[in-house]
N, C-alpha and C positions, 0 to 999 in steps of 0.2 A: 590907170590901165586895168581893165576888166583882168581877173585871170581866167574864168571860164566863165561860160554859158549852159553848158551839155546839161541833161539830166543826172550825169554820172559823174562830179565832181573829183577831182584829188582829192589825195587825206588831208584834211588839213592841221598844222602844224599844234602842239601841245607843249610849251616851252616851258621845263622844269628844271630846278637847281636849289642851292639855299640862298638865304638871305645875303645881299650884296654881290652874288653871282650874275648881274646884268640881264635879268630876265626882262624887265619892264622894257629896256634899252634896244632889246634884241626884237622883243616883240615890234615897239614903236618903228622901227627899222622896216620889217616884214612888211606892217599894215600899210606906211607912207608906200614903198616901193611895190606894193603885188593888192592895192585898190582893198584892204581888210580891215576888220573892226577888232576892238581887243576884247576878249572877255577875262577879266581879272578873278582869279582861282586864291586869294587873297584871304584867310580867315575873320583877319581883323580889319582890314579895307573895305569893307561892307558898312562898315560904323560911320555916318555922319561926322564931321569935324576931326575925325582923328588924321590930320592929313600931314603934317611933320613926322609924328612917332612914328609912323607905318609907311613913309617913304613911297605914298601917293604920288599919282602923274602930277604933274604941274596942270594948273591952269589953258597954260599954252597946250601944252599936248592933248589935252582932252579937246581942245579947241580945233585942234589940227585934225584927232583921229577919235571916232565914236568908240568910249570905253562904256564897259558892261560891266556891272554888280560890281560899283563902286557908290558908295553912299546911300544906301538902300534901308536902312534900318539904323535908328537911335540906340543909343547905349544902353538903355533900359529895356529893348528889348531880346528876346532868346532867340539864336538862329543855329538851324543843323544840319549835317552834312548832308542830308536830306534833302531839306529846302533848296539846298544850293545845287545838289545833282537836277532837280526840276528847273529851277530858274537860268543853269545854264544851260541846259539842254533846250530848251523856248528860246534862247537869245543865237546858240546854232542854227538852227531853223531856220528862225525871221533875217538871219545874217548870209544864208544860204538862197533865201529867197528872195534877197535885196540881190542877188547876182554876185557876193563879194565874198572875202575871203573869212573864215571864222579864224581868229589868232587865240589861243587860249595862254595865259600866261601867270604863273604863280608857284607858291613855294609851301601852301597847306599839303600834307601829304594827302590827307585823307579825302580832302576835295580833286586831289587829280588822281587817286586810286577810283574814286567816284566817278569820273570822265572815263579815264581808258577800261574799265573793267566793271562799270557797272555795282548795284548795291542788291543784298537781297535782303529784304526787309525783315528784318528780327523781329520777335515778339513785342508787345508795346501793351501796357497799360494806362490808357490816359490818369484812373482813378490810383494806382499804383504812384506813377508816377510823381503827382501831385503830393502825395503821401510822401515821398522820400526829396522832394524838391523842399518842398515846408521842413523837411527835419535837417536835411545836409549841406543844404545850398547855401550855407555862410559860412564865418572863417571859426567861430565855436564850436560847431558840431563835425567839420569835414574830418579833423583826426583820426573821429569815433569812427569815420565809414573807414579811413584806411586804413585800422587796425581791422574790422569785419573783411576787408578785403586779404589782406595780407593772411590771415587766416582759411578764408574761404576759397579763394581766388586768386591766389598769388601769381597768377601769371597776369589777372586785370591790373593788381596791385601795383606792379611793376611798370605796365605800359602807360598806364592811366594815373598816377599816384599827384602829376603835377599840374591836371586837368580835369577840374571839379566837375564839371558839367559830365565830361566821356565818362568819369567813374562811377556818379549817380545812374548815369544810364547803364552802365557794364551790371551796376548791382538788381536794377530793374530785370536783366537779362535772365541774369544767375536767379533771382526769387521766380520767375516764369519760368525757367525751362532747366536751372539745376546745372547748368555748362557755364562756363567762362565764355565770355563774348569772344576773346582772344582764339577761343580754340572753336567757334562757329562762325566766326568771321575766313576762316582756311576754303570757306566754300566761296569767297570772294576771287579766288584764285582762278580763273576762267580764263580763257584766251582772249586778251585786248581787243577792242573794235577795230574794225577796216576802213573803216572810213576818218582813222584818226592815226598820226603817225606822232608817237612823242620824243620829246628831245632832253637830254641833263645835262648841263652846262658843269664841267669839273674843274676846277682852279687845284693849284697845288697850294696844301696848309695856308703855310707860309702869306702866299702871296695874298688866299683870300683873308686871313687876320689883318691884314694891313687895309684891305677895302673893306671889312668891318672899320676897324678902328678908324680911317678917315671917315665913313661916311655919321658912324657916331659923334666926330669931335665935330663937324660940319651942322650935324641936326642939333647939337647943343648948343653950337653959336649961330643958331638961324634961333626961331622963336618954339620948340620945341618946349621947353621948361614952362614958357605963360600958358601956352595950348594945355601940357598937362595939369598946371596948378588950375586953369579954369572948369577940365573938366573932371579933373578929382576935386574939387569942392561938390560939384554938380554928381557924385556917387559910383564916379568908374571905378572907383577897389571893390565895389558893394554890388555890382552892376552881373547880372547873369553869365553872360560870355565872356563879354568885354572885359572884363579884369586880367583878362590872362594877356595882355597883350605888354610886349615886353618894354622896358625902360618905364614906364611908368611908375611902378612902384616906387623905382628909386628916385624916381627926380620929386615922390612924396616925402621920403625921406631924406632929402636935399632941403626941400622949401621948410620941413620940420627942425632941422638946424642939426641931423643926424649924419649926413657927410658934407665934405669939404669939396668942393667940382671939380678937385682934380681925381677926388674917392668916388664921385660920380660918375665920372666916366669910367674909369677900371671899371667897376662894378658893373655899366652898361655894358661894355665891349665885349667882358669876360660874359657874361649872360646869353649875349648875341652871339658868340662863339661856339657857345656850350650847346644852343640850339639848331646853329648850322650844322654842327658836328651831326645831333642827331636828324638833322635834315637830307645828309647826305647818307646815312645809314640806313633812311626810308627808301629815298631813292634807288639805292644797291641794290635792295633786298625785296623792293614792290614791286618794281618798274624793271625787270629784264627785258622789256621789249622796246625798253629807249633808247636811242642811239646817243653814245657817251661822247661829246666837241669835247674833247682837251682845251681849254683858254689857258693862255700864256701872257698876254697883257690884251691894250684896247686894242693891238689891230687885231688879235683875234675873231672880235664879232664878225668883220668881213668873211674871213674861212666859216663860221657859223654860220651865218645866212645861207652861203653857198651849200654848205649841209643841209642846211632845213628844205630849203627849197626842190633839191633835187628829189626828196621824196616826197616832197607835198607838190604843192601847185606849180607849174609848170609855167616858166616865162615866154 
């Protein structure tokens, strides 16, 4: 079913939440039932083969419904929020111009603060940069920069301290222009677009600890563990972006003979929690102009849909 034709389209839908919040689920829903394409807001779903640890569409889905900036880039190389504000913005377009509906759907903060609110491009030294990528960019010297930060910048320090990449560039920032990225990034604060209505999926604690935790104990008895032992031999700890992406590390230290699988998963779940926490403190505090679905279990998605749609596209 077409949802529109006009020159003057609905807003269409921006589905945000944390990890294990049903975003993919909600989206996939949208797209089958109102003729839409998904564009995935995914930091680490951009990565070739990472398709277990990062809870990738299935085969079948992708097969069903046209997903966007999924598999775009190998593990070896760099990609940034930049890249991705362009490359989704080119796939709205061409998804607007096919007649159908654009679905956006993900859990990187900084990639849908990029979508609803736009980016102003900071200072940038290519020859700089280069310069502090060669000094920082491995697991020997990053200390050195979070102590210069902590020092200099303690407000980067803080936001950035667990994401080698944003802090290398936060320090690029601070040596160009003497400010903390954190405190010139406040100008990103602008009124959201109109042509974009976004949504947060909220679960209480409780409940979504429990869809972490199964959906952890599920990837670790699907093939989750071979995926990561093939592609940490192959240098995803060592890997530019890619390394930060969760569970991985430890299903290193699993195949190293450093936990036991039932320390594995703790270790995962508690990881994936700690980063939902902060994923949903993104969304509080970025995203006031989202309208908040309370979920309560699975028939909530029904009540969700019916939210999204009444302010996007029109049945």
């Amino acid at each position: 079913m077409k949802v529109f034709s006009s020159s003057l389209p609905p807003p269409f839908p921006v589905i945000m939440g944390p990890t294990a919040s049903g975003k993919s689920f909600l989206a996939l829903q949208l797209a089958e039932k109102y003729d839409g394409e998904i564009i995935s807001a995914d930091s680490m779903q951009i990565y070739k083969g990472l398709d277990v640890g990062t809870a990738k569409p299935t085969k079948e889905e992708r097969a069903k419904i046209p997903h966007h900036l999924l598999d775009i880039i190998d593990i070896t190389e760099k990609y940034d929020v930049f890249a991705f504000r362009d490359a989704a913005e080119k796939a709205v377009k061409e998804i607007r111009e096919r007649g159908k509906l654009p679905v956006i759907a993900g859990g990187t903060g900084l990639y849908m603060r990029a979508i609803m609110y736009g980016l102003d491009e900071l200072p940038s030294s290519p020859e700089l940069r280069k310069s502090l990528d060669e000094k920082y960019d491995n697991e020997e010297k990053f200390p050195e920069l979070v102590a210069i930060m902590e020092e200099k910048a303690p407000a980067d320090a803080e936001a950035f301290r667990s994401h080698r990449r944003k802090l290398i560039r936060a320090y690029e920032v601070l040596l160009l222009t003497g400010k903390e990225m954190t405190f010139l990034q406040q100008a990103w604060k602008r009124e959201p677009r109109k042509d974009a209505q976004s949504f947060v999926l909220v679960w209480e604690n409780s409940v979504l600890k429990e869809r972490i935790a199964l959906r952890c104990r599920q990837m670790l008895e699907s093939s989750w563990i071979e995926e990561a032992e093939s592609f940490i031999k192959n240098g995803l700890l060592s890997s530019p972006t890619a390394w930060q992406v969760l569970g991985y590390r430890q299903i290193g230290q699993y195949l190293a003979g450093m936990l036991k699988k039932e320390e594995l998963f703790e270790k995962i779940s508690i990881a994936t929690w700690q980063y939902a926490r902060r994923q949903n403190t993104w969304f509080r505090t970025q995203h006031p102009e989202a309208i908040r679905i309370s979920m309560q279990n699975k028939n909530s998605f029904r009540d969700a849909e019916r939210v999204v749609m009444k302010f996007s596209a029109k049945e």
